[in-house]
C-alpha positions in Angstrom: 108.3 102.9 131.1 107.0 99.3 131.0 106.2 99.6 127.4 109.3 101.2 126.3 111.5 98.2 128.4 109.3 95.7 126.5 110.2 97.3 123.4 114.1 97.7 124.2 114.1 93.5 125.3 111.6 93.0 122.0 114.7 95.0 120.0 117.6 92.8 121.8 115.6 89.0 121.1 115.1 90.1 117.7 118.9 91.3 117.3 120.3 87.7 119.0 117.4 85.7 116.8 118.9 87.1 113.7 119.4 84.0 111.3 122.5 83.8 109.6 121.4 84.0 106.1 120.0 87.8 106.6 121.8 90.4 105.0 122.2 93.0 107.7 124.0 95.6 105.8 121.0 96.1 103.9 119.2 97.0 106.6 122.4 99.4 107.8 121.6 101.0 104.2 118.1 101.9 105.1 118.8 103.4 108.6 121.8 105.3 106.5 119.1 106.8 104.0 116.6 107.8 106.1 119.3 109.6 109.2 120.9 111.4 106.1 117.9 112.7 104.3 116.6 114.1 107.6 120.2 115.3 108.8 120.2 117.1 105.3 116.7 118.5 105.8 117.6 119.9 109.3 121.2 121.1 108.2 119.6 123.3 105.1 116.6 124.8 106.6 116.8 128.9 106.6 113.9 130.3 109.5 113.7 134.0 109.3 111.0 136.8 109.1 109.9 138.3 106.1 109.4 142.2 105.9 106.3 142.0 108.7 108.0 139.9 110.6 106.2 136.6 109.8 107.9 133.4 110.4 109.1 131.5 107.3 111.3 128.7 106.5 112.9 127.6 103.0 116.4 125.8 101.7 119.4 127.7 102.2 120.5 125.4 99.5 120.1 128.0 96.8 122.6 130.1 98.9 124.9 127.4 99.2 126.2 126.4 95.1 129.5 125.2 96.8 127.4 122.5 98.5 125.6 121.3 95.0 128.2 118.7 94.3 127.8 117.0 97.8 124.2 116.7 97.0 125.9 113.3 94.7 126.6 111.9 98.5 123.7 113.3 100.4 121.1 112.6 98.2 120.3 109.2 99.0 116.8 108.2 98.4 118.0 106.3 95.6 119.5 103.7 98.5 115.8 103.5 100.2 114.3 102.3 96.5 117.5 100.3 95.9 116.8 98.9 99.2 113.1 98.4 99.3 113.1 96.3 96.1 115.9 93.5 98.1 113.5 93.7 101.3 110.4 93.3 98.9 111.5 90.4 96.8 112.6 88.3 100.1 109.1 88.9 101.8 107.2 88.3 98.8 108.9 85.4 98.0 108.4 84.2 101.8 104.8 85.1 101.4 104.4 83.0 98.2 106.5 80.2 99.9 103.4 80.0 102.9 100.9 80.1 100.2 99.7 83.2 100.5 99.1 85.5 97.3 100.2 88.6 95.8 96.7 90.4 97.4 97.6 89.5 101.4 101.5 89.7 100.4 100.1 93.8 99.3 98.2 94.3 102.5 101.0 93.0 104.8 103.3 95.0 103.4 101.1 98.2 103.2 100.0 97.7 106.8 103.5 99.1 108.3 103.4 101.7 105.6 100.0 103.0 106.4 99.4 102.7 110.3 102.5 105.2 111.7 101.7 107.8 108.2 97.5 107.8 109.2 98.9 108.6 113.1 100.6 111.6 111.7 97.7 112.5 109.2 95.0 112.3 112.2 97.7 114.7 114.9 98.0 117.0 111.4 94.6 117.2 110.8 93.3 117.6 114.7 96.0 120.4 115.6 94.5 122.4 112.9 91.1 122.0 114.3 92.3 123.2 117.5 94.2 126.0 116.4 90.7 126.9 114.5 89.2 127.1 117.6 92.0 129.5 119.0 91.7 131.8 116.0 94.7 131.0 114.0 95.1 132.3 110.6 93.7 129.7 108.3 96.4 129.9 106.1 99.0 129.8 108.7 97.5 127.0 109.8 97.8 125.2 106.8 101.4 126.7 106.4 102.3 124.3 109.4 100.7 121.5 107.9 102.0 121.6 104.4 105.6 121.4 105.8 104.6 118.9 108.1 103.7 116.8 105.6 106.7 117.2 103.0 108.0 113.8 103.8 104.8 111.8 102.7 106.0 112.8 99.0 107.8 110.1 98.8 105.2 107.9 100.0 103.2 108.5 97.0 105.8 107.0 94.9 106.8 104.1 96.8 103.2 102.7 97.3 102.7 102.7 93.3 106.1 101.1 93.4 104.7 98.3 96.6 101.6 97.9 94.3 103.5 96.8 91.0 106.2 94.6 92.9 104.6 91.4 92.2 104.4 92.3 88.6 107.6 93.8 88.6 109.1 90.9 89.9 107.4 88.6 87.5 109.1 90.5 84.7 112.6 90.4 86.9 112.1 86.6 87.1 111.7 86.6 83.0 114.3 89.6 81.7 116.8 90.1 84.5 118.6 93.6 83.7 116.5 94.3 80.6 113.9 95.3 83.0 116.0 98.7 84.8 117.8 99.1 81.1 114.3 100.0 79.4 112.9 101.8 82.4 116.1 103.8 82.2 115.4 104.6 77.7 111.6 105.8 79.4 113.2 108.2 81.8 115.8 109.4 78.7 112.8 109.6 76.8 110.8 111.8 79.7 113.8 114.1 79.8 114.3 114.9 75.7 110.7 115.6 76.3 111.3 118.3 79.2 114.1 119.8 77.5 112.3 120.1 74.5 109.8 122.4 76.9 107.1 119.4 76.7 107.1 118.9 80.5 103.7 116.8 80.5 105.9 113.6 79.1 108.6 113.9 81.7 106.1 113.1 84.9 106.1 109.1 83.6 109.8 109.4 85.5 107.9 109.8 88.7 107.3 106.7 87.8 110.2 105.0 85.7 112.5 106.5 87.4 111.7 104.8 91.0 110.7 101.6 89.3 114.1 101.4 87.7 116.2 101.5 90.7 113.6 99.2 92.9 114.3 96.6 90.5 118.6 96.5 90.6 117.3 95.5 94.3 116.0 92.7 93.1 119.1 92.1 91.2 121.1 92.0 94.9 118.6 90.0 96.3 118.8 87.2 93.5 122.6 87.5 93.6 123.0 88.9 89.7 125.4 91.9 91.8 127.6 89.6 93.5 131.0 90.1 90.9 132.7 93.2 92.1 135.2 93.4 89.4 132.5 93.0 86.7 129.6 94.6 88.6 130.5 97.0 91.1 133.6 98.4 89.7 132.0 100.1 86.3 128.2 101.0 88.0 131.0 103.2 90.1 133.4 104.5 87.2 130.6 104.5 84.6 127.7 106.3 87.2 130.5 109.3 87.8 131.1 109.3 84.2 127.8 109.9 83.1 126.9 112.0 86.0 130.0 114.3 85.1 128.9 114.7 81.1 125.5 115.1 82.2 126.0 118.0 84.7 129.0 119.3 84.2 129.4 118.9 80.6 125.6 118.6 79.8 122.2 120.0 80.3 121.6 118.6 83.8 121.7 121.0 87.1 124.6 119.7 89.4 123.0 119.6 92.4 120.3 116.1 92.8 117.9 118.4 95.2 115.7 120.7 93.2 117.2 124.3 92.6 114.4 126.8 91.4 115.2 128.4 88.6 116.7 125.6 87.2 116.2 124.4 83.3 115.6 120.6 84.9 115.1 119.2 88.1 116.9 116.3 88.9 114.8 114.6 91.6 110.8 116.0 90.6 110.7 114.2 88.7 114.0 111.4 88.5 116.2 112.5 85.8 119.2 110.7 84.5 121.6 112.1 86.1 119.5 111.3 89.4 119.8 107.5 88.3 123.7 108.3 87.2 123.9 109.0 91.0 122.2 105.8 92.2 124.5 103.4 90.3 127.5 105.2 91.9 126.1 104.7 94.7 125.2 101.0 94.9 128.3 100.0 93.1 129.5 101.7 96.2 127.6 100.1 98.1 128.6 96.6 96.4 132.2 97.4 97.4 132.0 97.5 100.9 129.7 95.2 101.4 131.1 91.9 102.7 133.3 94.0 104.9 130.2 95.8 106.6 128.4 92.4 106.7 131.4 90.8 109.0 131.7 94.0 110.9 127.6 93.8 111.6 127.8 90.4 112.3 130.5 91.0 115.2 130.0 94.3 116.4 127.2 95.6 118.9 126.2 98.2 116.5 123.8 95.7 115.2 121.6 96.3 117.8 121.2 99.7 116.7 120.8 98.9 113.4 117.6 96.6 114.7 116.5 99.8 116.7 116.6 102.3 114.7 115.0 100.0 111.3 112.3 98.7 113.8 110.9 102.4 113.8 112.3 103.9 110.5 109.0 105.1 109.5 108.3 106.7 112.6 111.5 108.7 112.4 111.6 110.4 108.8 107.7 111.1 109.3 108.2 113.0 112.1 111.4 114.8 111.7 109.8 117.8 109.8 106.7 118.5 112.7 110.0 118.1 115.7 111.3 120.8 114.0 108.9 123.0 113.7 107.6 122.6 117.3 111.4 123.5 118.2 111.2 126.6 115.9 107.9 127.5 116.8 108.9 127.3 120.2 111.9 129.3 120.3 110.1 131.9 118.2 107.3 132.7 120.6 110.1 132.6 123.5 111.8 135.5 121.7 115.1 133.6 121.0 115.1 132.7 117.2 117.9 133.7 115.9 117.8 134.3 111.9 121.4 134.9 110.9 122.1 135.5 107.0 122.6 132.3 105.0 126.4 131.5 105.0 127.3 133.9 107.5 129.4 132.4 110.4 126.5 132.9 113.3 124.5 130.7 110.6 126.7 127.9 110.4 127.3 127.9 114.3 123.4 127.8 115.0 123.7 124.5 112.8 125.1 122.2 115.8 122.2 123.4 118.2 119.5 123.4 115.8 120.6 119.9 115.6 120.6 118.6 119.5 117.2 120.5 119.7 115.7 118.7 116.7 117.3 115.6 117.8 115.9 115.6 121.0 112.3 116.4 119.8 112.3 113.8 117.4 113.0 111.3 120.1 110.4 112.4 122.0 107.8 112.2 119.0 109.5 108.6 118.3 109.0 107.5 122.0 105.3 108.5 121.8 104.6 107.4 118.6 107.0 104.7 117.3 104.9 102.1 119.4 102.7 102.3 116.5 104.8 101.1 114.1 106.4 98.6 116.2 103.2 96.8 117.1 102.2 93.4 115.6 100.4 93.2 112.3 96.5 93.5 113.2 95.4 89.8 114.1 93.0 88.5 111.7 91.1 86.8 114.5 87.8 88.7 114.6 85.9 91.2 112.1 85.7 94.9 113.1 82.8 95.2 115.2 79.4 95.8 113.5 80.6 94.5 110.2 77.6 93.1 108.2 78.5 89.6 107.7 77.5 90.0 104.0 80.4 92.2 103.3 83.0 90.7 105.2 82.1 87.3 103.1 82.8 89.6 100.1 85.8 91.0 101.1 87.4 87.9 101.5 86.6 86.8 98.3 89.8 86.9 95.8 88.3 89.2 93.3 86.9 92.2 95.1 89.6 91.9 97.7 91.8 92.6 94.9 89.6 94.9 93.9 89.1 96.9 97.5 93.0 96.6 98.2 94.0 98.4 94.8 91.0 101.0 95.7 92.5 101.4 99.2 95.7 101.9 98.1 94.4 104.2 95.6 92.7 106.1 98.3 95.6 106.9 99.8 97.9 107.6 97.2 95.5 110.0 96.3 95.0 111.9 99.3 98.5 111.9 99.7 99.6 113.6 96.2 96.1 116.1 96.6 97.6 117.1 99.6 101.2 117.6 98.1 100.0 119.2 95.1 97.9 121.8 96.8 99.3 125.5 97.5 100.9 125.9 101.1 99.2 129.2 101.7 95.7 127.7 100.7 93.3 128.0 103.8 91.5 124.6 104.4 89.4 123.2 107.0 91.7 120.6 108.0 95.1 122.0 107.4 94.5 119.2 104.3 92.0 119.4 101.4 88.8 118.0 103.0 88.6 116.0 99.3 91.8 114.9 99.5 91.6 113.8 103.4 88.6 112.3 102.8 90.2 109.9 100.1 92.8 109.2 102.3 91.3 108.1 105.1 88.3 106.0 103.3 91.5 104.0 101.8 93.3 103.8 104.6 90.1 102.0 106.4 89.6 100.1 103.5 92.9 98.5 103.7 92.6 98.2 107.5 89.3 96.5 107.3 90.8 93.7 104.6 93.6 93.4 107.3 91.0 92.0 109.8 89.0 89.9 106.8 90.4 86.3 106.7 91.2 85.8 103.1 88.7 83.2 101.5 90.8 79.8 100.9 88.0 77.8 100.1 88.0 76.1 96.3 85.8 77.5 93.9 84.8 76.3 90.4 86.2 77.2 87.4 
């Protein structure tokens, strides 16, 4: 209880220390993203049996086509990219402005990132140990882990896109808008590729597509979005445009949450209509935003803005495995109910899937949002039996570049191995040992740098 009043009085200094020149209702954006992806991910899920009578869980979105078009509101990852480019051009421009470089700018910035996601890793990857032990099907177990870790995909993704910010931003500095326009003619380019049936070409928009809308946060951050009428105004009448002839009209599936069966998927990878969807949505955003900034600035429901951002992470990585406890739960109780998708008991178990899922996920936050919370790892002492040789190494410019990109890789890695692997594949660890073991050698990697005092001595040349 002491911890969690510390944390609540932590929460209310940092809300009445707030400086006038932040933009708060970018951080009301981010809490907005994350609550409605996981809201949408709780409201869809289907739990029934199959014919002998094992659990299983899937999308009832495929059920639902009535619903595709509100997938133009609910998808909103867009927001979180659009969002993490403003927060990452102010904190590497801080950074730059204290002298530090783009290497200790990365592994600030990855710390947060990495600390609460190798929690949930290590609970993942120890449950299925002990369920080993009690004779759990190894493919169930992994089952259970696979949609545990469904919400690290988009982790992949965002640490390429962390990674190439201080490049990126270079390039921002340079050519403004020409930056997202060309990243927006590559993901054109990946989909003529797809629906020519060369899929292979399309995967760059994993890439491109993520990229393009990070950068238009930089735009908002160096006030190039500021002009509604000239700015806001066509993103919203020319996004719905283009997303109409592109869906409607045009090749593209309606829904922006992958439908199998589909000719295209318009989030794996990005497509253009996904990106049609994101400029709607920030010139949305651009419309209301001095009126949200003046309602943040004199309303008490800043405070939970600060609260809820201060363990984001935490909640959206844990919002799959409260569910699943809850469902697991109920089905060894005898009381999961499985009514048929669309039916009216369905849509009335909706409200008290929620409170339960709700309730667990607080309780997973409350345990493990600490993590995230905590103050950056002091650089005060080296991990403890640290030859001395390599920790004068690592705090050498080059190789710590060098170890940072290899820890990030490490993790990205073991991330997308993980991902990419079957759900009904048995494994040791509930995760591909190869792909666990890359994860957690870069997530120590990057840990270790953390604790290494950068090198700011002069060298030659």
């Amino acid at each position: 209880m002491d911890g969690m009043g510390a944390a609540l009085r932590g929460i209310r200094r940092r809300a009445e220390q707030t400086p006038p020149s932040r933009e708060r209702f970018v951080d009301l954006l981010r809490g907005i993203s994350i609550v409605a992806v996981i809201l949408g991910h709780w409201l869809v899920t289907v739990v029934g049996y199959d014919e002998d009578g094992e659990l299983i869980a899937r999308s009832a979105l495929p059920d639902l086509p009535w619903a595709f078009p509100l997938t133009w509101v609910l998808q909103v990852m867009p927001v979180f990219f659009f969002v993490g480019g403003y927060a990452n051009a102010i904190s590497l421009a801080a950074a730059r402005g204290r002298g530090a470089n783009a290497t200790e700018w990365l592994l600030n910035r990855g710390g947060r990132l990495i600390r609460p996601t190798t929690t949930l890793v290590l609970v993942m990857t120890g449950g299925a140990l002990i369920a080993r032990l009690f004779d759990v099907d190894h493919a169930r177990i992994r089952l259970a882990v696979w949609f545990a870790s469904i919400p690290l995909w988009f982790l992949v993704a965002y640490l390429v896109v962390v990674v190439l910010t201080p490049a990126m931003y270079a390039l921002h500095r340079r050519y403004g808008l020409a930056v997202p326009v060309v990243l927006v003619g590559l993901v054109a380019a990946g989909d003529l590729a797809r629906l020519l049936g060369e899929p292979f070409y399309g995967n760059g928009n994993y890439l491109f597509g993520w990229l393009a809308i990070h950068q238009m946060g930089f735009a908002w951050r160096d006030g190039r979005l500021t002009n509604r009428m000239r700015i806001a105004l066509p993103l919203v009448l020319g996004g719905f445009g283009a997303l109409f002839l592109l869906t409607v009209a045009g090749p593209y599936p309606v829904s922006m949450i992958d439908i199998p069966g589909e000719r295209l998927d318009n989030m794996s990878p990005p497509s253009l209509a996904l990106l049609a969807v994101a400029a709607v949505q920030l010139g949305m955003a651009l419309l209301v935003r001095d009126r949200a900034e003046r309602w943040l600035r004199h309303s008490r429901a800043w405070l939970a803005v600060i609260a809820v951002n201060a363990v984001i992470l935490t909640i959206y990585l844990w919002h799959i495995t409260a569910a699943i406890l809850i469902l697991t739960a109920l089905h060894f109780a005898g009381l999961l109910s499985a009514p048929g998708v669309g039916s009216a008991a369905w849509y009335a178990w909706r409200i008290p899937y929620l409170i339960m899922f709700s309730l667990m996920l607080a309780l997973l936050v409350a345990i493990f949002g600490p993590i995230e919370v905590r103050d950056t790892l002091r650089r005060n002492r080296l991990p403890g039996r640290i030859p001395l040789r390599l920790a004068r190494a690592a705090s050498r410019p080059a190789p710590r570049l060098a170890l940072a990109v290899a820890g990030f890789a490490g993790v990205t890695c073991g991330i997308l191995g993980n991902s990419l692997l079957s759900s009904t594949s048995p494994t040791l660890f509930g995760w591909p040992t190869p792909a666990l073991i890359a994860y957690l050698a870069g997530a120590a990697a990057l840990r270790f740098l953390r604790a290494t005092p950068p090198d700011t001595s002069p060298h030659p040349g």
